[in-house]
C-alpha positions in Angstrom: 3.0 5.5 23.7 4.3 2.4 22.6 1.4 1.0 20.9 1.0 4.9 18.9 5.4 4.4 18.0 4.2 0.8 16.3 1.6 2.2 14.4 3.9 5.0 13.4 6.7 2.8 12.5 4.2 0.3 10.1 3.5 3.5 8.0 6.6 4.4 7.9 8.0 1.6 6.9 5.2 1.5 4.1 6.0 5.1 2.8 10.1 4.0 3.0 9.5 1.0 1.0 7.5 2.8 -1.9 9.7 5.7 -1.7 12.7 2.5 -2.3 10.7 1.3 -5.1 11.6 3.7 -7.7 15.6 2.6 -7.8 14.3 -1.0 -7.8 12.0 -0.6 -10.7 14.6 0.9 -12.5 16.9 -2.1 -11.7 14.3 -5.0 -12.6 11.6 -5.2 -14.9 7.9 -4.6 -12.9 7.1 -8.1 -12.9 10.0 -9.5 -12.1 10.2 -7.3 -9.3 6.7 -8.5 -7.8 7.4 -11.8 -8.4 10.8 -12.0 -6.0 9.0 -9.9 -3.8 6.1 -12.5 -3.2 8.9 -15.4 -3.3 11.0 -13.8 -0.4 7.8 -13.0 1.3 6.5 -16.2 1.1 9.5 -18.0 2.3 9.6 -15.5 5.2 5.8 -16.6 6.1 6.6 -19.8 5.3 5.2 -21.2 8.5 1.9 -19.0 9.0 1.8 -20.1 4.4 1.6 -24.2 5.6 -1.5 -25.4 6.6 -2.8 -24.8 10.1 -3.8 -27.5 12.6 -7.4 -28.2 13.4 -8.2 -25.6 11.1 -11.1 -25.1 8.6 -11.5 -22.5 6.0 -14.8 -21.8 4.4 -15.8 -21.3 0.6 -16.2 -17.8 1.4 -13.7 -16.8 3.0 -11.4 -18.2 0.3 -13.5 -16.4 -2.4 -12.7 -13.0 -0.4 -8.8 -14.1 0.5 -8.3 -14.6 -3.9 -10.5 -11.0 -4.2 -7.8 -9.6 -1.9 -5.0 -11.1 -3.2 -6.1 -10.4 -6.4 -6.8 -6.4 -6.0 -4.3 -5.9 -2.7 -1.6 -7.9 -3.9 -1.5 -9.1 -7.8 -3.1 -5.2 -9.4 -2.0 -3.2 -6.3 1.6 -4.1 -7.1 1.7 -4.0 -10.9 -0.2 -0.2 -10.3 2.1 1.1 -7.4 5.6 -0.4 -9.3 4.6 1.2 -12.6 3.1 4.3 -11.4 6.5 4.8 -9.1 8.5 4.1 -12.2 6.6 6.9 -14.0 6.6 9.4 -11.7 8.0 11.3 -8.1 8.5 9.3 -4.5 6.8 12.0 -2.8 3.7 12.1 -5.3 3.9 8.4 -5.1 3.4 8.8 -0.7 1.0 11.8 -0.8 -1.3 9.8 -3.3 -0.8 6.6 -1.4 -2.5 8.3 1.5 -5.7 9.1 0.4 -6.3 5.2 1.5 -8.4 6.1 4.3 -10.7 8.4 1.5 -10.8 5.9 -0.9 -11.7 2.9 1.9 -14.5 5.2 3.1 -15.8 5.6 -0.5 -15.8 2.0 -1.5 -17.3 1.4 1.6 -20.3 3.4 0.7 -20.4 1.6 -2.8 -19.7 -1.7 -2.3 -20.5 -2.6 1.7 -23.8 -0.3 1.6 -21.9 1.6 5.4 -23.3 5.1 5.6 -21.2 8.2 4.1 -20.8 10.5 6.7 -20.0 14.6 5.8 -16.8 14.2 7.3 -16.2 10.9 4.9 -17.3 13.0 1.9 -15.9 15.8 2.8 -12.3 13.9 3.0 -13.1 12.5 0.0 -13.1 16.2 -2.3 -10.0 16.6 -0.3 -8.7 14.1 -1.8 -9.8 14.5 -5.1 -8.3 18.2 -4.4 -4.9 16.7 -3.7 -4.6 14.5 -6.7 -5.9 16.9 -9.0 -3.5 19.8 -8.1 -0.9 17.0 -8.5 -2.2 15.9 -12.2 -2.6 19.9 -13.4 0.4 20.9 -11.8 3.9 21.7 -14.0 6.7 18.7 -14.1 9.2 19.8 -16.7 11.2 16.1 -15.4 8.0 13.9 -15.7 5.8 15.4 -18.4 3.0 13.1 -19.9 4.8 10.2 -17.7 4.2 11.9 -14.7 0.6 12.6 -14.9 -0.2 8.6 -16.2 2.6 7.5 -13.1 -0.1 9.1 -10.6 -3.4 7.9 -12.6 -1.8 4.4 -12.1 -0.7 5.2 -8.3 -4.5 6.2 -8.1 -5.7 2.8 -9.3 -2.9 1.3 -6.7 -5.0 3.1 -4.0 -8.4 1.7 -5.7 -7.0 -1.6 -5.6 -5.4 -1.4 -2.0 -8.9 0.0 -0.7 -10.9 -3.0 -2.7 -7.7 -5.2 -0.4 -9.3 -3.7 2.7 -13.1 -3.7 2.2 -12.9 -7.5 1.2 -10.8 -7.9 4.2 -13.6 -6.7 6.7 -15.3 -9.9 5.3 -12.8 -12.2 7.0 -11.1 -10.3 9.7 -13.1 -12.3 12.4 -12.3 -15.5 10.7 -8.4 -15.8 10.3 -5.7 -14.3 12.2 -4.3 -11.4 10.4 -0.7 -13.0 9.5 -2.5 -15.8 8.4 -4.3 -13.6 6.2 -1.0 -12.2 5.2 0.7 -15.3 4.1 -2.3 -16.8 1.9 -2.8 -13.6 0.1 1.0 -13.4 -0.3 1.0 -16.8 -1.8 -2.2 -16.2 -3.7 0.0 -13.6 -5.2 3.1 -15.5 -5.9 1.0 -17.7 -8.0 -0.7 -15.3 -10.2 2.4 -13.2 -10.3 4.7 -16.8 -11.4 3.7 -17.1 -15.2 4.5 -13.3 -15.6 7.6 -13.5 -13.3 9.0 -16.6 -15.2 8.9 -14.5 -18.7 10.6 -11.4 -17.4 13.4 -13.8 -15.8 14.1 -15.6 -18.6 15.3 -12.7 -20.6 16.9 -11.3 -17.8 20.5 -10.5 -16.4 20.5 -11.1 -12.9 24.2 -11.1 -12.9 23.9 -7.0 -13.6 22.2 -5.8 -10.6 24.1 -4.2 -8.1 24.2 -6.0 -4.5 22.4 -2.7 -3.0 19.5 -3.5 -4.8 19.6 -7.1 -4.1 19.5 -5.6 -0.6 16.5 -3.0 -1.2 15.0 -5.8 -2.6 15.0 -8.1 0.5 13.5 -4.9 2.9 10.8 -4.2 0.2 9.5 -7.8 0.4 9.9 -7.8 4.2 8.7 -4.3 4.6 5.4 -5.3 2.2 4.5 -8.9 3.3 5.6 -8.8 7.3 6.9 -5.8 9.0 4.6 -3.2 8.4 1.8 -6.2 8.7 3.3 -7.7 12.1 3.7 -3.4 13.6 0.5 -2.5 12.6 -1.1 -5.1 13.8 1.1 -5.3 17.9 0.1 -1.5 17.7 -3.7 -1.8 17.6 -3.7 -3.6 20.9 -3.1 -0.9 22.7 -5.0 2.0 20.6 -9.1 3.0 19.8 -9.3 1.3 16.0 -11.3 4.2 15.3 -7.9 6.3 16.0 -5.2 4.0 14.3 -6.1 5.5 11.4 -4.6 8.7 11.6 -1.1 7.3 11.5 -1.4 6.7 7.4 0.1 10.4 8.5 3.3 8.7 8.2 3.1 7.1 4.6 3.2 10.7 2.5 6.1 11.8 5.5 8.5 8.6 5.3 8.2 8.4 1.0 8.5 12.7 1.0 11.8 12.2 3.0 13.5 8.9 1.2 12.6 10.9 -2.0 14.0 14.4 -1.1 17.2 13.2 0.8 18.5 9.7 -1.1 16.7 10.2 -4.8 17.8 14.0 -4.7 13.8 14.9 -5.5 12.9 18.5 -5.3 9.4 19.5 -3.2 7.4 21.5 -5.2 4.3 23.2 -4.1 2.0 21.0 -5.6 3.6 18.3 -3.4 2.8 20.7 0.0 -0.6 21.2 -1.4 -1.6 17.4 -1.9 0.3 16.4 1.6 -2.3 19.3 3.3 -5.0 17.7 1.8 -4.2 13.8 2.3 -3.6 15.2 5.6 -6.9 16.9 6.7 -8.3 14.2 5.3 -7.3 11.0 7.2 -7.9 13.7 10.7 -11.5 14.0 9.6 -11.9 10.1 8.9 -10.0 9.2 11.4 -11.9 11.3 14.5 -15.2 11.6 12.8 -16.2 8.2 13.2 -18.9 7.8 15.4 -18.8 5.7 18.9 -20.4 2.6 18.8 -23.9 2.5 20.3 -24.1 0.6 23.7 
């Protein structure tokens, strides 16, 4: 049980932190914002960032930690921040969770892994979801809405790119190792952008609470949810963790609907039922490993 609460709690503290987002993206200009985020991050990592003793990282696997920051970290974040900006928290979550869809279907493209039904089949459902999101009514986001969840869509593209890269290397490097040098991959290709946005910036005008959302979004993003995920898959089937991405849509619908005062359409139940029935059919319709 304690191993499925950790799992729980790293989506959680995923959908929370997107949901938490929106009010910082209002406060601070995108890159700005992803900029601090990587700078507090990296400080917190600061000792898994230095270089490790005795050990020896090849060509390769740096070529797939830059792909990863580059598509997890650098275009993930400028997507999610501007899509978030654009449109609902709860959209934000429920697209956010076709992950596991979109990991299955880059998979197939890219890695050359078998498509099962059940992948494909979680796959329409996703489609499904986001496309009764994009042609539903929202007389508060209009034309905003609809490009907030095309660009929350590319986060998920990006994010799943994060994750097939990452099978490359996941034998290689221990996973907040991995954490830390994509973090500060990030940090460097985030800087030049950062810099600009700062230097016509007030900092003196942001409220303390967002100073404080600010710190949990960094530490949500580069070690919390990395460092519960990770202590909960000791104890659970990998082939089963996945079915706690459950928790992304539920922790970003809540946040939004009782601290941003967001309304829960049906188009929102609609999409959640699909991203839903999809991660259950990924997640349990993996087949065993032969013996």
């Amino acid at each position: 049980m304690k191993s499925y609460a950790l799992l729980f709690a790293s989506m959680s503290v995923v959908g929370t932190y997107v949901a938490l987002s929106k009010p910082l993206v209002a406060a601070i200009p995108v890159f700005l914002l992803a900029w601090l985020r990587f700078g507090i991050g990296a400080v917190a990592m600061l000792r898994q960032t230095l270089p490790q003793t005795g050990e020896r990282i090849s060509p390769a696997s740096w070529r797939a930690l830059i792909l990863q920051s580059v598509f997890g970290n650098f275009l993930f974040s400028i997507c999610m921040l501007y899509g978030v900006s654009m449109t609902s928290a709860t959209a934000a979550g429920v697209i956010l969770a076709t992950l596991p869809a979109m990991v299955a279907l880059q998979s197939w493209l890219i890695l050359g892994e078998r498509l099962a039904p059940r992948n494909l089949l979680a796959v329409l459902l996703a489609v499904a979801g986001i496309a009764t999101l994009a042609l539903s009514k929202d007389p508060a986001g209009g034309h905003n809405s609809l490009a907030g969840n095309l660009l929350l869509l590319g986060a998920v593209a990006c994010e799943a790119a994060y994750v097939v890269f990452g099978k490359r290397i996941a034998a290689h490097l221990p996973p907040l190792r991995v954490s830390a040098l994509i973090n500060l991959i990030g940090l460097l290709l985030m800087t030049p952008f950062g810099l600009w946005q700062a230097l016509h910036f007030d900092f003196a005008a942001v409220a303390p609470a967002i100073w404080i959302l600010l710190v949990f979004y960094a530490l949500g993003a580069s070690v919390f949810s990395v460092w519960l995920w990770m202590s909960g898959l000791r104890g659970v089937p990998a082939n089963h963790a996945g079915v706690f991405t459950i928790a992304l849509p539920l922790a970003s619908t809540t946040v939004g609907v009782l601290f941003l005062g967001e309304q829960l359409a049906t188009a929102h139940v609609v999409a959640f039922v699909c991203a839903v029935a999809g991660i259950v059919l990924i997640t349990f319709g993996r087949s065993k490993p032969a013996p």
